[in-house]
C-alpha positions in Angstrom: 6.0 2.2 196.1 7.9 4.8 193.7 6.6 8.3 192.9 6.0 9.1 188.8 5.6 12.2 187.8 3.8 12.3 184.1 4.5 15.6 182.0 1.4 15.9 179.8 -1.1 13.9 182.1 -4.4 14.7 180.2 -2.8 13.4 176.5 -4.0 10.2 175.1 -0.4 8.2 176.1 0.3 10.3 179.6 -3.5 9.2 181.0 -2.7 6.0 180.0 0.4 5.1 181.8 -1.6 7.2 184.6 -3.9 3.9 184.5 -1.2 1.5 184.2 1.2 2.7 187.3 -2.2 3.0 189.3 -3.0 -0.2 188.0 0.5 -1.5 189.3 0.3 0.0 192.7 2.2 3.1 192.3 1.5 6.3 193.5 1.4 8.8 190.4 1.4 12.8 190.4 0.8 14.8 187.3 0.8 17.7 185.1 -0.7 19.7 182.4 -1.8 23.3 181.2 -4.3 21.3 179.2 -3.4 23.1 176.0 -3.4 19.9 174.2 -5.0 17.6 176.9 -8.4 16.1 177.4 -9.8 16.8 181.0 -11.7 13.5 180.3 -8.7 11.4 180.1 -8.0 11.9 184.1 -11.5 12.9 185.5 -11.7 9.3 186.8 -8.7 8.9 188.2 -8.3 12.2 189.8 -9.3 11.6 193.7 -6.3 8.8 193.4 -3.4 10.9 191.9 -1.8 14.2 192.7 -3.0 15.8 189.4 -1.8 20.2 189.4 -2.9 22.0 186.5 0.7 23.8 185.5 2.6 24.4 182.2 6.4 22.6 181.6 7.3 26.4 180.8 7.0 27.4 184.5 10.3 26.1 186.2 8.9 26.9 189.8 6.0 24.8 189.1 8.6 22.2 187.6 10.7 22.3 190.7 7.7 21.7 192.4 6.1 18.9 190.5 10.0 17.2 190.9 10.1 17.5 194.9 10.3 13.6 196.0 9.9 11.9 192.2 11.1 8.8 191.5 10.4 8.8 187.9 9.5 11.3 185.1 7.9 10.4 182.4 8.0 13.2 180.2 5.4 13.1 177.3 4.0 16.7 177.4 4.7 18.3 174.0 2.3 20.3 171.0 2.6 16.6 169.0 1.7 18.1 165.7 3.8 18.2 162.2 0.9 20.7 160.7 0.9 22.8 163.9 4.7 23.3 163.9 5.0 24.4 160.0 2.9 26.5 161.1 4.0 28.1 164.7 7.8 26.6 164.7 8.3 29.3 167.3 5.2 27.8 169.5 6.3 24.1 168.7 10.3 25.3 169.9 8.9 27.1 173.0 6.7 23.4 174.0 9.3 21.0 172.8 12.6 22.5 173.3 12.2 25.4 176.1 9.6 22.9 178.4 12.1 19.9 178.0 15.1 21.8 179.5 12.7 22.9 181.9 11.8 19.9 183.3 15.2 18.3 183.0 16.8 21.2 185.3 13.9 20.5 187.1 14.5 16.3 187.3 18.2 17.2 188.1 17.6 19.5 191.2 15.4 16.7 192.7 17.5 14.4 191.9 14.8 11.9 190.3 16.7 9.0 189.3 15.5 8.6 185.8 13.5 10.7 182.9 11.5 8.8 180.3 11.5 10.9 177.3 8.7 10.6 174.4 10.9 10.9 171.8 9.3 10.8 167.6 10.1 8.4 164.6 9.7 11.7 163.1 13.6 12.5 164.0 14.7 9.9 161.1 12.9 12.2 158.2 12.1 10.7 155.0 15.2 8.7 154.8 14.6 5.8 152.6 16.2 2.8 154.8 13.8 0.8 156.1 13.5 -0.4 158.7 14.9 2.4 160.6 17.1 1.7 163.5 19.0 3.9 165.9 22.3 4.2 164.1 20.8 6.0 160.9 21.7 9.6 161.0 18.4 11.6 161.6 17.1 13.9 159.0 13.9 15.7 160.6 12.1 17.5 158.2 9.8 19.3 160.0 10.0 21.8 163.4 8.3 19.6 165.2 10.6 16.9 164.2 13.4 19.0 164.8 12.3 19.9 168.7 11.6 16.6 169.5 15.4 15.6 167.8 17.1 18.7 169.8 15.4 17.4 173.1 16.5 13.9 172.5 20.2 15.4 172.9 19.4 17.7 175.8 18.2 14.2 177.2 21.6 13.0 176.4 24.0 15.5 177.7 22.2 15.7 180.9 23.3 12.3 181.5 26.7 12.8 180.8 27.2 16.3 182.0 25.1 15.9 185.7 24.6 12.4 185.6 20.7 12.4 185.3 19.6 9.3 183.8 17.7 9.6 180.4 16.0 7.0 178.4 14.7 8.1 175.0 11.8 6.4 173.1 10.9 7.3 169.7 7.2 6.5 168.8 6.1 5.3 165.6 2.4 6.3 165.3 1.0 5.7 168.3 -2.7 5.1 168.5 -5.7 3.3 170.5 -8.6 4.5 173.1 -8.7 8.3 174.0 -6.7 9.5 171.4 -8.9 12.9 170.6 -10.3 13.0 167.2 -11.5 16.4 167.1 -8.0 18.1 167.5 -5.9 18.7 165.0 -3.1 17.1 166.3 -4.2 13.7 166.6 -3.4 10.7 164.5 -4.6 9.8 161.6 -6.2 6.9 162.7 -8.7 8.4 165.4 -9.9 10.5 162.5 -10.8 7.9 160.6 -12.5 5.5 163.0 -14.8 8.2 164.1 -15.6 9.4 160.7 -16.4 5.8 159.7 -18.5 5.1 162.4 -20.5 8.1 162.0 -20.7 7.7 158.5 -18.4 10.6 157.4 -15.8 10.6 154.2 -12.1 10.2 155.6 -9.6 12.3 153.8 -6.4 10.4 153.1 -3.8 13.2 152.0 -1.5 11.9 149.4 -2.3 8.3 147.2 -2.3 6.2 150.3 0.7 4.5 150.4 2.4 5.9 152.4 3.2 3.3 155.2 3.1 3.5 159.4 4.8 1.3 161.8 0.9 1.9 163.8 1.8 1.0 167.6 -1.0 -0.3 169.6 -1.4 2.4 173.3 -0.3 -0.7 175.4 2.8 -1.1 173.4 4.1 2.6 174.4 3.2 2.4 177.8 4.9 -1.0 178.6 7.7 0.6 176.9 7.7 3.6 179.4 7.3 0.7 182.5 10.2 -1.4 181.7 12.6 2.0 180.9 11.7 2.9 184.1 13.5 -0.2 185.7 15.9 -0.6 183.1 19.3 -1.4 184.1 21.8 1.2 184.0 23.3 0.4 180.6 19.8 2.2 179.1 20.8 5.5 180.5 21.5 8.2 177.8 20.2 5.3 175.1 17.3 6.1 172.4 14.8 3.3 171.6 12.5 2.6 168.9 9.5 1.8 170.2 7.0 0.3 167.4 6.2 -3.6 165.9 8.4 -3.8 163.4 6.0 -4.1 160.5 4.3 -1.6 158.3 0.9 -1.1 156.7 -0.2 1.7 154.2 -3.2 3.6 154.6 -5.1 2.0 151.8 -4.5 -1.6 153.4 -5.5 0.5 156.7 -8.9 1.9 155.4 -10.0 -1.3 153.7 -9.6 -2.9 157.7 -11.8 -0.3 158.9 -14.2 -0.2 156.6 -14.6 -4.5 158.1 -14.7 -3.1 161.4 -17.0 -0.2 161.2 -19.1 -1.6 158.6 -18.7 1.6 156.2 -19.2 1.5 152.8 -18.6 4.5 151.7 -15.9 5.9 149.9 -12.7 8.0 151.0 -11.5 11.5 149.1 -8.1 11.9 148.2 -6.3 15.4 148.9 -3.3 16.8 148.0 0.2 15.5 150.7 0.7 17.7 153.5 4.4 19.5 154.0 6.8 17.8 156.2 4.5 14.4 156.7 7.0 11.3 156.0 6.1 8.8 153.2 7.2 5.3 154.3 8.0 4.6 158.6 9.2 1.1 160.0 10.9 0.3 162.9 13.6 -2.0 163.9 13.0 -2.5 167.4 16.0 -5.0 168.3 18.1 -2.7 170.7 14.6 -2.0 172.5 14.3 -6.1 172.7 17.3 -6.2 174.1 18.6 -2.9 175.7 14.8 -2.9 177.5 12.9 -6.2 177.3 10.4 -4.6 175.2 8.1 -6.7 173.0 4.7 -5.7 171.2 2.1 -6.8 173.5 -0.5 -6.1 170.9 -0.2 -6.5 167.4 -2.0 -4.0 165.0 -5.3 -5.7 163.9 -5.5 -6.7 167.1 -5.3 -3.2 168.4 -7.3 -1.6 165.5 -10.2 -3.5 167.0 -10.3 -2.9 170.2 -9.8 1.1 169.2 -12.9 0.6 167.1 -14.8 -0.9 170.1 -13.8 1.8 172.7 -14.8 4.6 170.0 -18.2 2.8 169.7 -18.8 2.9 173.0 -17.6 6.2 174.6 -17.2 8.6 171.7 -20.3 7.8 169.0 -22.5 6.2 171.7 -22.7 3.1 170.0 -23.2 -0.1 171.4 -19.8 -2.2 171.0 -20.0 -5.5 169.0 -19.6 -8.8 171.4 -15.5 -9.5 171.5 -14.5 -12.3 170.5 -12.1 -14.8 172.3 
């Protein structure tokens, strides 16, 4: 059995590979200050991992968390566009400062690969679509920018000591415990919740701007299979997505099916630095990693809508069909 160490353990996409590698046998360790993580993603699992409450920021902790890791699957950040116009020192400090951190960290151990959580948002609002590795990025926000710069810190580590790096950029990542109260969460969380209790969802903007919406399972296969990658991956950046696009109009009319709401949704004005149209091409990660969408979106959609039924509004989930 190999060792994993998860950065950001008590996200929505940490706890989950948490569940997977337990799933798979491994033995997994973890860490989070809990600044953006859910104590209730990990409560479960907790008398079965080696879970310390730390921040990325402390390198003795780091060094620490590193001793005897196989694996580091680095997805702690401050995952939030709105946050980072706002703070860009705070977002530099989680996304920049922590990554270095935990790669001086990785290097001294001498873990034999990082998995980075790398961000679509790194391509901007360039208008090629769909967006593949070889477009120049064009981040437009902070945040964007931090998770870019770490992307290269990934990179020269590789080449300059030799750590192995693989880099996967999300698009819109979303499915069960994703936290709809906190303002960094995806949009998508939002609205299911505010459907099924019967709220008004805000789209901001005419909703038509498009995602590349990436069912949970799809990330954390992704993160598995870089893991074990063959050596040509190292240093590499991967889409990680479906390769299709929906806007959130189409998006709102499938949950309004699925949550049986029937109201209406308000309309504000676009937010600064959000993207207008995202879609992957996910060929290199096809081929570079073995990576295929397990899940497709509808698919995923529903079963979000079914684990928010059940554990977050206290509904009783609808009987799943085959």
């Amino acid at each position: 059995m190999s060792l994993y160490l998860i950065t950001g353990m008590a996200g929505f996409i940490g706890s989950s590979i948490a569940r997977a590698l337990l799933g798979r046998g491994e033995r997994v360790r973890g860490i989070d200050n809990f600044a953006t993580g859910n104590r209730q993603n990990v409560a479960e699992i907790l008398d079965r991992i080696d879970f310390r409450e730390a921040d990325i920021l402390d390198l003795e902790a780091m060094h620490k968390a590193c001793a005897g890791v196989d694996f580091v699957l680095h997805e702690a950040a401050i995952p939030s566009v709105p946050k980072s116009v706002l703070d860009p020192l705070g977002s530099n400090r989680a996304n920049i400062d922590g990554t270095v951190n935990v790669l001086v960290a990785a290097r001294d151990a001498q873990v034999k690969r990082v998995v980075y959580a790398a961000s679509s948002s790194a391509y901007g609002d360039t208008p090629t679509l769909p967006k593949d590795e070889q477009i120049k990025p064009d981040p437009i926000s902070p945040y964007a920018v931090a998770k870019l710069a770490s992307e290269h810190y990934m990179t020269s580590f590789y080449r300059c000591y030799g750590l192995e790096t693989v880099c996967l950029r999300y698009f819109n990542i979303f499915g069960p415990r994703q936290d709809p109260s906190s303002p960094y969460s995806g949009v998508l969380a939002k609205f299911i919740t505010q459907m099924l209790g019967g709220e008004q969802p805000t789209i901001f903007g005419d909703g038509e701007q498009s995602r590349d919406f990436t069912y949970i399972d799809n990330a954390v296969e992704a993160n598995l299979l870089a893991c074990k990658a063959p050596k040509s991956a190292a240093g590499e950046v991967f889409n990680i997505a479906t390769g299709r696009r929906v806007n959130l109009n189409e998006t709102v009319r499938l949950l309004q099916s699925l949550t049986n709401y029937s109201g209406s949704v308000k309309y504000d004005p676009e937010r600064g630095g959000d993207v207008k149209h995202s879609l992957a091409d996910i060929s290199k990660a096809e081929s570079g990693l073995g990576y295929k969408p397990l899940v497709h979106f509808e698919e995923g959609l529903r079963r979000t809508v079914e684990w928010y039924r059940a554990s977050v509004v206290g509904l009783k989930p609808s009987p799943v069909k085959a």
